[in-house]
N, C-alpha and C positions, 0 to 999 in steps of 0.2 A: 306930626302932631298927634295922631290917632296914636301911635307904636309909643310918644311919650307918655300919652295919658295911661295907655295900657301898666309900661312899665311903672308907673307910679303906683298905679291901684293894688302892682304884684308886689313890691317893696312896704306897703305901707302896715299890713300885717307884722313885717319883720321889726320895722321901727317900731311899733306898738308894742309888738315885745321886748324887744332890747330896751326900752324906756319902762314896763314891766319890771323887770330885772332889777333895773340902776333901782328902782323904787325899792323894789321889795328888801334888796340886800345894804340901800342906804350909802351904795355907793363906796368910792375909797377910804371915809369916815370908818363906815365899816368893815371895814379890810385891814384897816389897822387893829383896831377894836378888837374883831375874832382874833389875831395876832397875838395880841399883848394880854387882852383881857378878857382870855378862855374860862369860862365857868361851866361846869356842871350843871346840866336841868335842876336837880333836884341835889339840895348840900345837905350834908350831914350836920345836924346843930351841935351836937359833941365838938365835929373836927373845927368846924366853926369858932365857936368858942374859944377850943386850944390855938387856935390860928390866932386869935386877935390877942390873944395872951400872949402869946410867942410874941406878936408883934409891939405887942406895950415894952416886954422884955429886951428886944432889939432895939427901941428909941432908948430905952433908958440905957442899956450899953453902950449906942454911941453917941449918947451924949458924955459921960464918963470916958469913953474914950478920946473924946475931943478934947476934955478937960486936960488930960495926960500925953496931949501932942505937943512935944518941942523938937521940932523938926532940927533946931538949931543945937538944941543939947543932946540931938540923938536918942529922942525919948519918941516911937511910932504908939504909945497909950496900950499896947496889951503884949504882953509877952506869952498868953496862951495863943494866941493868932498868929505869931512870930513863930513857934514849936509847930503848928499846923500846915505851916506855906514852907519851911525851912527844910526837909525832906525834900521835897518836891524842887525844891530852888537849886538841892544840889544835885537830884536827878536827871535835872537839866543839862546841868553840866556834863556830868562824867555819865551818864549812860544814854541821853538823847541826843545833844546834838554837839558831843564832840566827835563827830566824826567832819563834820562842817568848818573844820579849822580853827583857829585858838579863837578871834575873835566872835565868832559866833559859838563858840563853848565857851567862852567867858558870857556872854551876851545869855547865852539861853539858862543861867539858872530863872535870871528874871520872868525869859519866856515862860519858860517851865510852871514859875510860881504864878503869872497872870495866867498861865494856861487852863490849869486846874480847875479852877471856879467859872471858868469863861465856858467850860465846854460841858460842864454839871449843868452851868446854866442852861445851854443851848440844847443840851439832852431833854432836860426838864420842860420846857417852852414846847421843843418840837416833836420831840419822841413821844411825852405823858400829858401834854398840854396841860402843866402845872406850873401857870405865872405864879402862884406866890412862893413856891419852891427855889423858882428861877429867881424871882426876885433878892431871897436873900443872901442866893449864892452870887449874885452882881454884888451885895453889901459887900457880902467878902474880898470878891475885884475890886473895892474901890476901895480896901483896907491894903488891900497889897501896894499901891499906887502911893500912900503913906509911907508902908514899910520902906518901899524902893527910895522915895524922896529920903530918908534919913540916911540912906548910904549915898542918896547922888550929893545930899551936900556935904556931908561928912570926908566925901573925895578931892577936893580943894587943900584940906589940912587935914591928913586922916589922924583922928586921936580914938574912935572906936576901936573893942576890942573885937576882932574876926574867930572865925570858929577856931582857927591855930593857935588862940591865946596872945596874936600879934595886932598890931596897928599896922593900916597900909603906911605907914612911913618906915615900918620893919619890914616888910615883906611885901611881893608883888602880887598877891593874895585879894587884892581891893579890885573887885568887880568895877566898880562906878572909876576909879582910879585909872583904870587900864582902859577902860570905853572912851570915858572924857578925852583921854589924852591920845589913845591914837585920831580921835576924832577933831584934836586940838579946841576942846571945848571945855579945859581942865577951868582956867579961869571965868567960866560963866554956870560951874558946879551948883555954887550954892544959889542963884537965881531960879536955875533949873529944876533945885531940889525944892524951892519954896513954891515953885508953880505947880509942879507934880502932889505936891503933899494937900496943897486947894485942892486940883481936880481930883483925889481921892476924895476929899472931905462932898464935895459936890456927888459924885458916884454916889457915895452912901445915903446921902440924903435921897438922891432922884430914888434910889433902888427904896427906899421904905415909904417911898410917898406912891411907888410903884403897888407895892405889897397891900398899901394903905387901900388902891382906887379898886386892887380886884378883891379884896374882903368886902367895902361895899357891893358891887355886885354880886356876890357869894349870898349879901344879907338878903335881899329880897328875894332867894330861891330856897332860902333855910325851908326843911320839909320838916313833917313832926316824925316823920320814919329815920331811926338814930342809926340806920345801914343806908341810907341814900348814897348819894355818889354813883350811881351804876348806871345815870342815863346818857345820853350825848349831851358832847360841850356845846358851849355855844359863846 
């Protein structure tokens, strides 16, 4: 009885503190938070400024690019985003990861192209802890997720034209054509491609509502010093 009470009295310090702690840092609430929603002590009201500009500019793109998606006529709404991921889609292929056999060098321009923005992002987030940065390079992930739905449903009946100047009904050139079908998923193509082409649309939304939640906490640290930025995040 003596030796429990002891033991209590010596622990109860510890638990004081550890209950300290959960308070002061708010807990896993906050641990997401610092995570996603790294800000700067003190923000520069310049960069400020051009950030939420940037950000006005990116809703209004994709909303226009939303306007210009027919997943069904093979229309993914930006042909400059298409020139940006298309390199990368065919580096996939012939210099990453053909060495992993046809199906995964067929497979990996797509890797390739979601790779890009996935790990700009993940650089940006973890490396410079700059979510709005990260954030808009997830937009860009969840524009590639469009691009790909137009080839995954377009592989059912290919009638797009391929960089060879061919349709996959001329040529075995059709990524999504060649995946679907060893995977015997050719005729559930275009379901495939209409759900893919949502959860792009969904991606790009979360990612600017993302961008959206760390400009406001940016605004309450704006400094009137227009070099700010140089303290710890938070």
């Amino acid at each position: 009885m003596i030796l429990a009470k002891i033991a209590a009295a010596h622990d109860a310090p510890a638990r004081a503190n550890d209950r300290g702690v959960r308070e002061e840092t708010g807990g896993a609430g906050t641990s997401v938070r610092e995570l996603l929603l790294p800000v700067p002590e003190q923000v520069d009201p310049i960069l400020w400024i051009v950030r939420a500009a940037t950000l006005v500019a990116f809703v209004l793109w994709t909303a226009w690019i939303f306007a210009g998606v027919d997943i069904a006529a093979g229309a993914a709404g930006s042909f400059f985003l298409w020139a940006i991921l298309t390199p990368f889609h065919e580096a996939g292929h012939y210099l990453i990861f053909r060495w992993f056999g046809e199906f995964i060098m067929i497979l990996g321009g797509t890797l390739a192209q979601h790779g890009m923005p996935l790990l700009l992002a993940g650089l940006l987030l973890f490396k410079r802890r700059d979510a709005y940065g990260a954030a808009l390079f997830l937009w860009l992930f969840g524009w590639s997720w469009i691009m790909m739905a137009v080839y995954m449903y377009d592989a059912f009946d290919p009638r797009m034209l391929l960089l060879d100047g061919r349709t996959g009904a001329d040529s075995d050139g059709h990524d999504w054509q060649n995946i679907f079908g060893d995977l015997g998923l050719l005729k559930s193509a275009r379901g495939i491609g209409l759900l893919c082409g949502g959860i792009g649309r969904v991606i790009m939304v979360a990612s600017l509502l993302w961008a959206a939640l760390v400009l406001w906490r940016m605004r309450a640290r704006r400094s009137d010093n227009p070099f700010a930025e140089t303290g710890d995040l938070d």
